[in-house]
N, C-alpha and C positions, 0 to 999 in steps of 0.2 A: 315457547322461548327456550334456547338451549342455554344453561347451566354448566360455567366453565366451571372444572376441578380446583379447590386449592392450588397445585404445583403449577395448573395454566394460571392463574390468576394472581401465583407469586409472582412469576414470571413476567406475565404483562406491567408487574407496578416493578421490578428489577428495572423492565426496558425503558421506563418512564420515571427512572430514579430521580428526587430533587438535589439530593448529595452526590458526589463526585469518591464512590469508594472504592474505583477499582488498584488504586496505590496503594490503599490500606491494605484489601485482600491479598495483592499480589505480593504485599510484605511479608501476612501471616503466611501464605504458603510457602515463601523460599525459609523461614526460621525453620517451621516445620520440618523441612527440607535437613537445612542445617543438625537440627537437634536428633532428626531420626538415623544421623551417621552413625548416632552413638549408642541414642536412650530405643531402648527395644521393647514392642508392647505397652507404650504408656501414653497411646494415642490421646484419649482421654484427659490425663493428668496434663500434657503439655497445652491442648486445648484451652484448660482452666484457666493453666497459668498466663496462657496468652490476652484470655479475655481479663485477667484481673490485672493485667499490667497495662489495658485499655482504657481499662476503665478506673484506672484512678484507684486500685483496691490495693490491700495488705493479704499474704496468704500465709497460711499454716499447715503443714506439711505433715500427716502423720503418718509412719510408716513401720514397721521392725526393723532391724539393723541390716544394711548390705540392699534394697533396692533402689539404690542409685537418688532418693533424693536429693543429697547434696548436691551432686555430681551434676543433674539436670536444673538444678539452681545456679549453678553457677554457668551451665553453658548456657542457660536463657541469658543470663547478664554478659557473654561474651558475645553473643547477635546483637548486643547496643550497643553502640558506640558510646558510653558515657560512664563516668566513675564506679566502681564497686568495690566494698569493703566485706571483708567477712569476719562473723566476731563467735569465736566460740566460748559460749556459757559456760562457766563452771560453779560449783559451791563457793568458793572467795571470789568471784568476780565481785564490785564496787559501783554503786552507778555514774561514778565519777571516772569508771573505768569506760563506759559504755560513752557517756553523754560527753565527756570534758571536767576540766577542773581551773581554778585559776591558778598562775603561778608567779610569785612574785621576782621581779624581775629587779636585777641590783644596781644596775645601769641606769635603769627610770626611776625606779623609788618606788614602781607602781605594780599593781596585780595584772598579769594579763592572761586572755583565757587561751588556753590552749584546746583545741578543739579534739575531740573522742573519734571512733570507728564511724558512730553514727551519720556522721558529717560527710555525707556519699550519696550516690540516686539508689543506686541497687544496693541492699547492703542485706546482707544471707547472716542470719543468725543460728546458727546451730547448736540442736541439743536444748532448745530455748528455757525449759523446764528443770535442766541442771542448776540453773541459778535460782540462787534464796527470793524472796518478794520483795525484798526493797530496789533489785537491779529489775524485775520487773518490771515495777512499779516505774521505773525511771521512763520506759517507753512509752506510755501511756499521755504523756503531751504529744510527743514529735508522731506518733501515730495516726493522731485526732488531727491534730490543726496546724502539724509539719514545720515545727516551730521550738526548740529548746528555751527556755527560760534559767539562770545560772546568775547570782549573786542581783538579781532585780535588771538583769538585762537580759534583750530578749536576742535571740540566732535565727532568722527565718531559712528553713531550707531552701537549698535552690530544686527547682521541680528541674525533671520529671526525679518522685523521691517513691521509694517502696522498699518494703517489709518484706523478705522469705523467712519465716523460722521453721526452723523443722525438730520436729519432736519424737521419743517413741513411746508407743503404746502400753508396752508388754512391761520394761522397766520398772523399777519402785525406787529399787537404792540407791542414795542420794541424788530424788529429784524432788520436785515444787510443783504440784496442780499451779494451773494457770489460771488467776481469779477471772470471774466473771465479765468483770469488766473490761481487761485485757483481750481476751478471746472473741466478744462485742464489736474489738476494735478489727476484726479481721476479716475482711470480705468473703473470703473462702476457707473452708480449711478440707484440702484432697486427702481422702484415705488412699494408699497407695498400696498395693497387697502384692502376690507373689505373681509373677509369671506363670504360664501354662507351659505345656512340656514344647511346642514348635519354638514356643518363645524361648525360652531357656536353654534349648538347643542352637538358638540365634544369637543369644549371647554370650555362647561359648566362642562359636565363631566368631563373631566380633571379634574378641579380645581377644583371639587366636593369631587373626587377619593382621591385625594391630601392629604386632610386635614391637609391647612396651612401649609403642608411642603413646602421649597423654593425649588424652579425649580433647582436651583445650584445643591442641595443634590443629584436632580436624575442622574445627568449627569458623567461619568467617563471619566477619561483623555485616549485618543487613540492612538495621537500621540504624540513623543516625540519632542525638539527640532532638535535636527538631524539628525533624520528621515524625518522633512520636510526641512530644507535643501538640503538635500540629494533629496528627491521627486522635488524638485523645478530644479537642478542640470537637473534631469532624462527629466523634461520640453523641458529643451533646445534642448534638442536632437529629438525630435519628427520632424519628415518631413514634409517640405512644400515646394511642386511642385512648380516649376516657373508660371504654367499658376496659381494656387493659389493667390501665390502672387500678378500676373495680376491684379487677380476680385479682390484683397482688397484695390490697389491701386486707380481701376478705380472706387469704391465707393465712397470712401476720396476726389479723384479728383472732379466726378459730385456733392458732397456737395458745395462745392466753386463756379462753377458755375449756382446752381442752381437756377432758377429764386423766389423761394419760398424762398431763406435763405439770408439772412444779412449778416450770415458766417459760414462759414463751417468750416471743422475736420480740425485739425493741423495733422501734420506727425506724432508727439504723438499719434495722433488717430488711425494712422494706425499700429503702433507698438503695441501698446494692444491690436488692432481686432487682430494682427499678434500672440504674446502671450497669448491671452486669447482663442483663436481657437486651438491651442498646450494642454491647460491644459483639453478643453474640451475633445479632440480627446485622451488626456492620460488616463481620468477619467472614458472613456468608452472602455479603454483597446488597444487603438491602438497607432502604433507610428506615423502613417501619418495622417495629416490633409485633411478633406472634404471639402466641398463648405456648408453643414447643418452646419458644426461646427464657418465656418466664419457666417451663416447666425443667427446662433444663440446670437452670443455676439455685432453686429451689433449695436440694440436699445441699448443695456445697455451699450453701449461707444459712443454712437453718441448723446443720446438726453439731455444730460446737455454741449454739445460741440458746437451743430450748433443754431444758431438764426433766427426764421424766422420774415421774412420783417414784418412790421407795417400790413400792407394791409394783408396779409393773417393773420394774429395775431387777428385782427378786425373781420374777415370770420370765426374765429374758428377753422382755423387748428391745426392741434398741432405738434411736430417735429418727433415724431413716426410717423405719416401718409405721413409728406414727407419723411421718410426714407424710409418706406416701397414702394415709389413712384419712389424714386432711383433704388431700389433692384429690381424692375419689369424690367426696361430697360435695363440691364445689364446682357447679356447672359452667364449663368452660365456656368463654366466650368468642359470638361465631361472627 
């Protein structure tokens, strides 16, 4: 009996899809499109950010100064057609700068709230770590459960709602580590590093080509809001095998006890490798999930999650290298 390969055997369940995803794909390709006018070498990075704005995620941006994070934050939010706000963090930001405040009004007699930055779908926070822990601290509801709370009433967001902060690495002076539980709240977070020389040589010309036009102008809107709603809807429905589930379980699980970590993934973690392996396996046109598609969103949900011990921290490990040390012992499901 012949034994069809993987690639024929994705194939044949492609052709016999139960979801209808070729709108989705054909949306993620023309963004792509759109974004690669600009962003150069960051095939990768934009990737992510496609699949966490699928799937319902918050992302964290970490980069050194000048590789275009921002810039690719915001033109992902000009391929949607739907509100965006961008709030730059600084040392005196307020979280009443961020969320809203009430203001009394002389006309009524009464307080009424005036509504903050936050109060948008896309909304790009830069520098997120310049601000102190209380404006923090402030994101930490609307993050979770999309939702502000303000004098015992509550603001429910309108969806589709998402998180870009972008952070740098390398900095100290006056900034803020990002607690624990913050960084928890964030589906991905892309390391973004330097160009290689072809690349760098492409994005000279780019900006050469340009001539002082802004990157905005080149970029046209692809999707609409309801349409990613809708695409986001189509997410849920993507399959994932019980033994699936197994392997992303038994990852999450050996974080916790591994001898290398402080601490490992919360069940949060496992829920986003769970959704974020749906939007990949959407994006490349299938309804069911692989064991490539969990392995792919792995680092980008585990390495702002897990802490490793002092002693290996001192050795120079880093938390991608124990991930990838986890992902070895763990026998992939076939």
């Amino acid at each position: 009996m012949e034994t069809q390969s993987p690639q024929n055997q994705e194939e044949n369940q492609a052709f016999s899809s139960r979801i209808d995803l070729s709108k989705l794909k054909e949306s993620v390709t023309k963004i792509k499109e759109q974004l690669q006018k600009v962003i150069v070498g960051q095939d990768d990075f934009i990737e992510l950010l496609l699949v966490a704005l699928l799937a319902d995620g918050h992302v964290l941006i970490e980069g050194v100064p000048g590789v275009a994070k921002t810039v690719t934050a915001k033109l992902l939010a000009k391929t949607v057609q739907t509100d965006f706000n961008r709030i730059q963090f600084t040392p005196d930001l307020m979280p009443s700068d961020v969320i809203g405040t009430s203001v009394f009004n002389a006309k009524t007699s009464n307080f009424e709230f005036k509504q903050g930055p936050i109060f948008s779908n896309l909304v790009l926070i830069d520098e997120i770590n310049r601000a102190p822990a209380k404006t923090q601290a402030a994101l930490f509801e609307v993050m979770e459960e999309k939702q502000i709370t303000v004098d015992g009433r509550t603001f429910t967001m309108k969806p589709p709602f998402m998180v870009l902060a972008t952070q740098n690495p390398i900095e100290q002076e006056g900034t803020y580590a990002l607690p624990e539980a913050q960084l928890d709240r964030f589906t991905f977070k892309i390391n973004v590093g330097y160009p290689n020389l072809d690349e760098e040589i492409a994005i000279i010309n780019s900006h050469n080509n340009r001539k002082g036009a802004l990157p905005e102008t080149l970029i046209a809107t692809v999707l609409t809001e309801e349409e990613l709603i809708s695409y986001r809807a189509k997410i849920q429905d993507v399959i994932v095998e019980e033994k699936i589930v197994k392997y992303i379980a038994q990852i999450i699980l050996n974080t916790r006890s591994h001898p290398h970590l402080y601490l490992g993934g919360s069940p949060r973690a496992s829920i986003a490798v769970l959704m974020a392996s749906k939007a990949f396996a959407a994006i490349n046109g299938r309804d069911f999930v692989m064991p490539e598609d969990v392995k792919k969103c792995l680092f980008p949900v585990l390495r702002h999650r897990v802490i490793l011990t002092p002693e290996r921290e001192m050795e120079g490990y880093t938390t991608d290298k124990v991930i990838e040390m986890i992902i070895q012992t763990i026998e992939v499901p076939r």
